[in-house]
N, C-alpha and C positions, 0 to 999 in steps of 0.2 A: 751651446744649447741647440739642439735638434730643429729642424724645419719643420713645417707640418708633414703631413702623413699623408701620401696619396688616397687612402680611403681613409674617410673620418665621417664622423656624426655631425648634427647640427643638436645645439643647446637648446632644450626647450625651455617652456613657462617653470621656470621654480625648482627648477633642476637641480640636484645634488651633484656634488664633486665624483663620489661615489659611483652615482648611477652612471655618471657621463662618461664616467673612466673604464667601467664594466660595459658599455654599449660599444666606446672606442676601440676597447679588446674582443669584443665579442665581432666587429665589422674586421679585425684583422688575423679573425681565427685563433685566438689563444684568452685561456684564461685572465682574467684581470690580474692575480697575484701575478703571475709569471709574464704578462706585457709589462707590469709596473716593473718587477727585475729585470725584464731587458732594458729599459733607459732608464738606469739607474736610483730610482727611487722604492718604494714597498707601497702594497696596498694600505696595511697598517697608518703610513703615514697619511694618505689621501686619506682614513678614517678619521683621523684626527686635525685634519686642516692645517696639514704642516704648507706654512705659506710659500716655500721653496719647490714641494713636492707640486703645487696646486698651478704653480707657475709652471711646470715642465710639463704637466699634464695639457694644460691649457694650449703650449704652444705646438705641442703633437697633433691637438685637435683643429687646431687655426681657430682659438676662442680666447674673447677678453679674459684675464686670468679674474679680475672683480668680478666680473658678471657668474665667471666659473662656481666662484667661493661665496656668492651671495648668499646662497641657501641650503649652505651647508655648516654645520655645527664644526665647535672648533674648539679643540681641549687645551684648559688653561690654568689644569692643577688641580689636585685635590681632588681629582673623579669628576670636576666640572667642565662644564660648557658653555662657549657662550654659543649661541644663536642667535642671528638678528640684532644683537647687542642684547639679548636677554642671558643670564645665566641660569643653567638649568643641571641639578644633580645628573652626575653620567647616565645612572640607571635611569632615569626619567624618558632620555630618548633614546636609548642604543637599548630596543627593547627587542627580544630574539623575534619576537612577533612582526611581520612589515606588511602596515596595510596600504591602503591605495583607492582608489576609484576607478573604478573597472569603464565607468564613460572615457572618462580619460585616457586610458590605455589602449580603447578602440581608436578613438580620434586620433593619437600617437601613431597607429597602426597603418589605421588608412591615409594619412597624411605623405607618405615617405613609399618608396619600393621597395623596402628593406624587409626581411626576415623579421617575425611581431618582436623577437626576444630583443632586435638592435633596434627597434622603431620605438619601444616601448620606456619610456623615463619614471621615474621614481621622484615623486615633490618632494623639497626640504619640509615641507608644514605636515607633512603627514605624519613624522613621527612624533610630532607633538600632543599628548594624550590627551590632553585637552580640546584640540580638535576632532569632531566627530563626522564632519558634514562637509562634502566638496564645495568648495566657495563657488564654484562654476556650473556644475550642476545639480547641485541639492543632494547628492546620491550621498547616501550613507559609507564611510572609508569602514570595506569589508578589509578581511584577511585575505592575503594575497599566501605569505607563506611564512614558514617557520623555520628560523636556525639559530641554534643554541650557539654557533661558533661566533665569537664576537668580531671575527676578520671577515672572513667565508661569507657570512650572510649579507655582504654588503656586494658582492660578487652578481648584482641584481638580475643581468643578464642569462645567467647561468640556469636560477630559482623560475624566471618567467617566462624561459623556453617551457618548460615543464609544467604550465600553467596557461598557456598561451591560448591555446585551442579554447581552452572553459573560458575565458578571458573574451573570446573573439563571437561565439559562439553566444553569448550573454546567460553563461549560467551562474555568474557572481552577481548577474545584477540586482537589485533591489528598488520598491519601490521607492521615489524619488520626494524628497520635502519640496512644498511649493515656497516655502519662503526660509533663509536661515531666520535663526533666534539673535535678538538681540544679545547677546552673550557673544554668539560668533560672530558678528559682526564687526563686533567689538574686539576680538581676540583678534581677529584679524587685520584689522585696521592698526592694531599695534603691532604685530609682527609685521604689517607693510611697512608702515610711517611713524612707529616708536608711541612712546604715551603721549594722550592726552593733557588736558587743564583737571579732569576732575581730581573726585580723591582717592577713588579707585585705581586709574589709570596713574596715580604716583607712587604705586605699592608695588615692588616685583613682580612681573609677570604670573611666575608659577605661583606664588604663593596668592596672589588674589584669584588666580583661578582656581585654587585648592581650597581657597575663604570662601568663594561661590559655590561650588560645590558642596561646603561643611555647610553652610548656612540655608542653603537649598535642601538638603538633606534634613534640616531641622524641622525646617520652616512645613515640610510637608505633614509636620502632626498639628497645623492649623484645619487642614482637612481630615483629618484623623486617620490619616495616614503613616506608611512604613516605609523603609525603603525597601522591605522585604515583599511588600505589596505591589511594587514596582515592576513590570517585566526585565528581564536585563538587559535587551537592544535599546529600551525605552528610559534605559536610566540619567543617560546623559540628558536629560530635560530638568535634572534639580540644578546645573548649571545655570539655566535659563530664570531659574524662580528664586536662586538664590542674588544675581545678577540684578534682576528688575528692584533689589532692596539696595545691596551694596551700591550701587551706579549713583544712586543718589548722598551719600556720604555717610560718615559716620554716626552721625545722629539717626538716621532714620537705619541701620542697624541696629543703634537703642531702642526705637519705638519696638522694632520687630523683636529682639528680644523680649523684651514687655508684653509683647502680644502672648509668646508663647509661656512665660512666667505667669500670665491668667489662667492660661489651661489647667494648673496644676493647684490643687489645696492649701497644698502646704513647703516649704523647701525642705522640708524633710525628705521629699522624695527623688531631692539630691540633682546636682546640676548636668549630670548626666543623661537622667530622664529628661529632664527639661528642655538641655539641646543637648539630642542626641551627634552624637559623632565630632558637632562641636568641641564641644568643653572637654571629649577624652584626646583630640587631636592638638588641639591647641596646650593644654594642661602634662601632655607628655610628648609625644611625638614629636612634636617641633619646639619644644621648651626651650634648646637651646640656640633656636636659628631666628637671626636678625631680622632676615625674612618677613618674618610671620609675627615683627614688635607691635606693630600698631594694630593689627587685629586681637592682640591679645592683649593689647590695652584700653581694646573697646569693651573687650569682653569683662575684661579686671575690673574699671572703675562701673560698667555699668553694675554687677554683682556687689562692688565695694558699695555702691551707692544705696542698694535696692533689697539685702539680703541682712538679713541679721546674723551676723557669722559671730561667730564665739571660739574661744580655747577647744580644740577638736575639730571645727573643722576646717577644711581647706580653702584655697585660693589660689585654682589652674595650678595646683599641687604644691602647694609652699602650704606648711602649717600656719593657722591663723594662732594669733598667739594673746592677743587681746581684743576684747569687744570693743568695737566704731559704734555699734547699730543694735540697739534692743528692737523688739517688735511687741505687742502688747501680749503676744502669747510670749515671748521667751520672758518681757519684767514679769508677767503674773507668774511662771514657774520660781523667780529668782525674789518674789515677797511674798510670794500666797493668797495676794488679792485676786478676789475676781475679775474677769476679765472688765464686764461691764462697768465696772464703779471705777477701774483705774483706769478705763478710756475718758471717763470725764474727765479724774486728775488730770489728767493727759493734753485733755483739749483745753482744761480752764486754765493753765498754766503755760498755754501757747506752744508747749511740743510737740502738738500733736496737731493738724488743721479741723476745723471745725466740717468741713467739709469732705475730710478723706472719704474715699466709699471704700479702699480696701480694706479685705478682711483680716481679725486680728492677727494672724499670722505672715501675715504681709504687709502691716501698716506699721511704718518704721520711727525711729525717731534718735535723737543723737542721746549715745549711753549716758556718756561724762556728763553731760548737761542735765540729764535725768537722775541720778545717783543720788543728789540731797531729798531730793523730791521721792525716789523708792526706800532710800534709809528710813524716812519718816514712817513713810507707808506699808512697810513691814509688820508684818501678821503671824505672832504663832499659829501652828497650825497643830493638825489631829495627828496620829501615826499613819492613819490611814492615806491625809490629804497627801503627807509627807512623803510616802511612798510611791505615790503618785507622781507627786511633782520631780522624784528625780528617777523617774521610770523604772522603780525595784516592785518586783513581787514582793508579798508579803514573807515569806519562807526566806527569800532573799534580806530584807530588811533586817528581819531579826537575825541573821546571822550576822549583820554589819552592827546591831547593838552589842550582841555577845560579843565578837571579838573586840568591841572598843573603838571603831572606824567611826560611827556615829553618837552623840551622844545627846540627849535631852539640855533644852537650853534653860528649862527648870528642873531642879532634881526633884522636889515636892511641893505636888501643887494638888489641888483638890477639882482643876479642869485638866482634858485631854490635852489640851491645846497648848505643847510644852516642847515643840519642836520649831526649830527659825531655819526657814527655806534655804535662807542664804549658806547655812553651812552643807548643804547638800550642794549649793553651786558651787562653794569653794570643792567641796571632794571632786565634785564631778570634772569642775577645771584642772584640779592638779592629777585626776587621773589621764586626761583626753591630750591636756599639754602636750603637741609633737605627734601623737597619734598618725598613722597612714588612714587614709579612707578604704574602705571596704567596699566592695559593691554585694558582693557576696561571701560569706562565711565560708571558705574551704582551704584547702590543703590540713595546714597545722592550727587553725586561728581557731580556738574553744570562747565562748563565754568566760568571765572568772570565777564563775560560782558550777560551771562545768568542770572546768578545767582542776579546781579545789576538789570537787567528788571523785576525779578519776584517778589525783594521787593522793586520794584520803587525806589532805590537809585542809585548814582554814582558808574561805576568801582574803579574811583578814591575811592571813602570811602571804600572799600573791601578791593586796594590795600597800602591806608595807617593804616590799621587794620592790615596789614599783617606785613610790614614794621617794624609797633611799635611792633610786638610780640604777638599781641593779638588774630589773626587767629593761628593757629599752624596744622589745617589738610592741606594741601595744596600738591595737587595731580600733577606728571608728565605726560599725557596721553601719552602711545607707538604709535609711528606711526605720532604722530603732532613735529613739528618743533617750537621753541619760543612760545613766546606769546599765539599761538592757543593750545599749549599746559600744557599750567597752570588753572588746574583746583582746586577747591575751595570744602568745603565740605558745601553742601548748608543749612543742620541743623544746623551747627556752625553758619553756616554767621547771618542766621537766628536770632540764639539766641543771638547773639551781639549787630546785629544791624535794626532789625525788633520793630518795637515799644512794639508788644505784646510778646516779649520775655521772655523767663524761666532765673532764675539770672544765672545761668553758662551751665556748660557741665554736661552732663548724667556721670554717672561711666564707662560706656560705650566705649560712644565718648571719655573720658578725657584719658583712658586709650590706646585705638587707636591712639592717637595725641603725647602722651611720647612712644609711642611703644612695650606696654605690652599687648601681642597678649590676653592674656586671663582674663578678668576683675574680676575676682574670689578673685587675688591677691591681687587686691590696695581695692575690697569691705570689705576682711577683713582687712587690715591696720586699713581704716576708724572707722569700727567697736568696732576694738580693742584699737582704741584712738591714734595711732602712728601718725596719721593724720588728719585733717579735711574735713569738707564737710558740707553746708547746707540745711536743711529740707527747700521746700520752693513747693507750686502749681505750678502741671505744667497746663500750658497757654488750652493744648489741653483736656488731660482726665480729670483735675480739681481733682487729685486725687495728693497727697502731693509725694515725691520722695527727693533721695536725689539729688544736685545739685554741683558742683566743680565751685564756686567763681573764677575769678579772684584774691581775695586773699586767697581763701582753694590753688589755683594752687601753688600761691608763696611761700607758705608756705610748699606747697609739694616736691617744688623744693629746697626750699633754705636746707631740711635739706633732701631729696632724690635724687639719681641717678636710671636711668634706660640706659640700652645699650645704647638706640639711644640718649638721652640726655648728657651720657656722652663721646659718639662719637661727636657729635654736641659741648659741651665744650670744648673738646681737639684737636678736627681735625684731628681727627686720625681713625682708623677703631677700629671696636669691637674688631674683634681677636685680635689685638696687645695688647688693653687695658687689657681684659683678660687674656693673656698670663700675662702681669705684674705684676695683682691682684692676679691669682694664683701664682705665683711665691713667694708673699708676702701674702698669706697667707687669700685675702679680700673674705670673702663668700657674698652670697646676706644675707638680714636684715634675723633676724629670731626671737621671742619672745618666750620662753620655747620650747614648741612644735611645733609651728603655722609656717606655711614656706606660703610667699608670692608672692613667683616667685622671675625673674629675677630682684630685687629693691636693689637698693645699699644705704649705708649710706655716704652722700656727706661727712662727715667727715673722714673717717676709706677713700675711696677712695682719699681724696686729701692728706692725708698722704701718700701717696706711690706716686702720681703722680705729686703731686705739689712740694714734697720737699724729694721725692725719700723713697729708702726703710729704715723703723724702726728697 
């Protein structure tokens, strides 16, 4: 191993491997790549915290090799990093963007006789996106410079000669915070001396920083607020507001919840509205990272508790598949009573408190336990009430009599009142069963009574397509109530039941309708022969394609699992099933190499589910 180097640098505060290694080359005239090629190691590797490289580097420099690799990130698979003992997705810190604090860089300066580009160091904590704010001097971490090359741009010396004068000159600097936020204090205190006792500080780094953030972001439509209203320098402050809730634990993340679930009418207007960035972040984006379990299990039982969910809608994106939770607006749609007279039932019968102040579409109560108590309570009603209650236009209505979808629960009676609610919730339940949510109506998603006008057939034929299994997109719109909001996927309906139809589903669509976000997967299954599918003209370009048969599908099924399919067979949610499979051992399919996504084999899963574990 090499001795030291007659000219070398001194390590400062928080110093990267990186930087040290680019100041050391830059004090001996040559580039960082090409001094790491003279004694024998790569830049590359000093990127990565190869702990062999970090030690060579180290003793070139005459520096503790620990002290060298303190604060610097270090790859350990999978695109990860650990930092500080925290693990952090690669792209999270090796961002082409590298900022800094320009106080800092002066002090570095003037500290040393050195040229600013060798005097000047680069901190581990800075690429941390979560940090915002120099822990030493308040100064807002500007952009220093930009390089898209993921070796090159670590070459620090190189980038902040070229930067140096603005640097020195103080035209990066900015006005300065008098105090950090409790949020950075705290984020800080954990990259020094690791977590805390609370319950925040027991949650992975990133992802509780990323929970502050969501939640801070939500939490600002207490003030009636956006984060579009936000300026952008000034954004990292919902850090700080989401922070002052989480710090204090789980619970008092429910209260806040609860806070912002007042703001709104009704849950009709969907959990998205309600926490924004929340519920779309935790619900997809990180659905399947461990990470982010326990915030999404605040999120889960607090809505499981608080929401009256039913068949159609969701749960952080798993289909809800049966009702926990009536509310007295969803039992009065599902008997026909009115509201006020069944809130008494309600309270004399102890389901209800005598005391609730929320409003009936908020004031909850256990279904099952309720059930004898609305069977009793069940009211025909008018065509009109009926229409009502399962959100159909009139025009719409009567074409669900015509074709036979609904029917009078008196065939002759000498009152109006010949209709029972309940079979409008059974339609509306076997329509919504499985359903996607909708935020908005676009691409191919028609209404069904749209969708019937534009290939001149019956809603009835869409809705007994649906019925028998053979539609499988069928969309919930946020914001519509019943019937007005069961929407249809208008290419499917097409191809089913349009004359000039293509014989199945796209790979596409087919892959959309079992719930495998990226069709990549199941096109190589096909390919690879594990599945079928057939070659057949399509109607429009007259150009050949493959096609997913009704019987390619069956036979997709009968011998594959995908989440939402085998959430939909078991009635259960994904996580839990997951939990199980990993428990037991079940990966998705994979053939030598070739990995397909999230596709299970229906065999290898119904051994652990159907007759327990192996």
């Amino acid at each position: 191993m090499p001795n030291p180097l007659p000219l070398t640098v001194s390590l400062l505060w928080r110093e990267t491997a990186t930087s040290f290694t680019s100041r050391l080359a830059a004090r001996n005239g040559l580039s960082a790549s090409a001094f790491c090629s003279d004694f024998g190691v790569s830049l590359r590797s000093i990127v990565d915290g190869n702990p062999v490289a970090i030690c060579a580097i180290a003793e070139l420099g005459g520096v503790d090799p620990e002290k060298l690799a303190a604060w610097s990130p270090v790859a350990i698979g999978e695109r990860r990093l650990n930092f500080r003992g925290h693990v952090f997705h690669g792209k999270t810190l090796r961002n082409p963007e590298i900022r800094g604090c320009p106080i800092c860089l002066q002090e570095d300066s003037q500290s040393v006789d050195l040229p600013p580009e060798q005097a000047m160091a680069i901190r581990g904590h800075w690429s941390v996106p979560h940090v915002a704010t120099c822990v030493r001097h308040g100064h807002p971490l500007v952009l220093l410079y930009r390089d898209p090359h993921p070796t090159a741009r670590y070459d620090n010396a190189q980038h902040l000669a070229a930067i140096s004068t603005a640097v020195l000159n103080g035209a990066l600097d900015q006005p300065c915070e008098e105090d950090l936020t409790a949020f950075e204090d705290w984020l800080d205190e954990r990259l020094l001396n690791g977590p805390g006792t609370d319950w925040l500080s027991g949650q992975p780094l990133h992802a509780a920083s990323v929970f502050c953030r969501l939640l801070g972001t939500s939490l600002l439509r207490l003030e009636g607020l956006r984060l579009t209203h936000i300026a952008e320098d000034s954004r990292h402050g919902v850090y700080a507001q989401g922070f002052e809730v989480a710090q204090h634990g789980d619970e008092a993340v429910r209260r806040a919840l609860m806070r912002l679930q007042e703001l709104v009418e009704s849950p009709q207007e969907g959990p998205k509205t309600i926490y924004p960035a929340l519920y779309d972040r935790l619900s997809h984006d990180y659905v399947d990272n461990p990470d982010f379990a326990s915030f999404r299990r605040v999120l889960r039982d607090h809505m499981a508790e608080t929401w009256p969910l039913g068949p159609g809608d969701e749960l952080l994106g798993e289909p809800v598949h049966e009702r926990r939770l009536h509310s007295v607006t969803t039992a009065s749609h599902e008997t026909g009573v009115d509201t006020r007279r069944l809130r008494k039932q309600l309270i004399a019968s102890g389901l209800l408190k005598r005391d609730c102040a929320l409003p009936d579409c908020w004031a909850v109560f256990d279904a099952k336990a309720a059930a004898p108590i609305l069977r009793d309570l069940t009211i025909l009603v008018s065509a009109t009430d009926f229409q009502d209650l399962i959100g159909a236009t009139r025009s719409q209505f009567d074409l669900l009599v015509a074709d036979g979808i609904i029917k009078p629960a008196l065939e002759a009676s000498r009152t109006k009142s010949v209709w029972d609610p309940r079979a409008g919730v059974e339609l509306l339940t076997k329509l919504l069963r499985g359903a996607v949510q909708l935020r908005q109506s676009q691409h191919s998603w028609e209404h069904i009574s749209k969708s019937a006008w534009r290939l001149k057939i019956t809603p009835g034929t869409i809705i007994q397509a649906i019925m028998e299994g053979r539609l499988r997109r069928i969309g919930n719109l946020e914001g519509k109530i019943g019937y007005a909001a069961v929407y249809v996927d208008h290419d499917e309906v097409a191809r089913l039941l349009a004359s000039d139809a293509p014989p199945g589903h796209s790979i596409e669509t087919f892959a959309k309708s079992v719930g495998v976000g990226q069709p990549e997967g199941l096109r190589r299954l096909i390919v690879d022969g594990h599945t079928t599918a057939t070659r057949a003209i399509n109607p429009r370009t007259k150009a050949k394609q493959l096609y997913i048969t009704t019987a390619d599908a069956d036979a997709f099924h009968e011998k594959f699992f995908t989440p939402r399919t085998m959430a939909n067979a078991y009635q259960r949610s994904w996580q839990s099933l997951r939990a199980e499979l990993d428990r037991n051992g079940v990966l998705p399919f994979e053939h030598g190499d070739r990995n397909y996504g999230r596709i299970f084999l229906r065999a290898k899963v119904a051994r652990v589910l159907d007759f327990g574990s192996t």
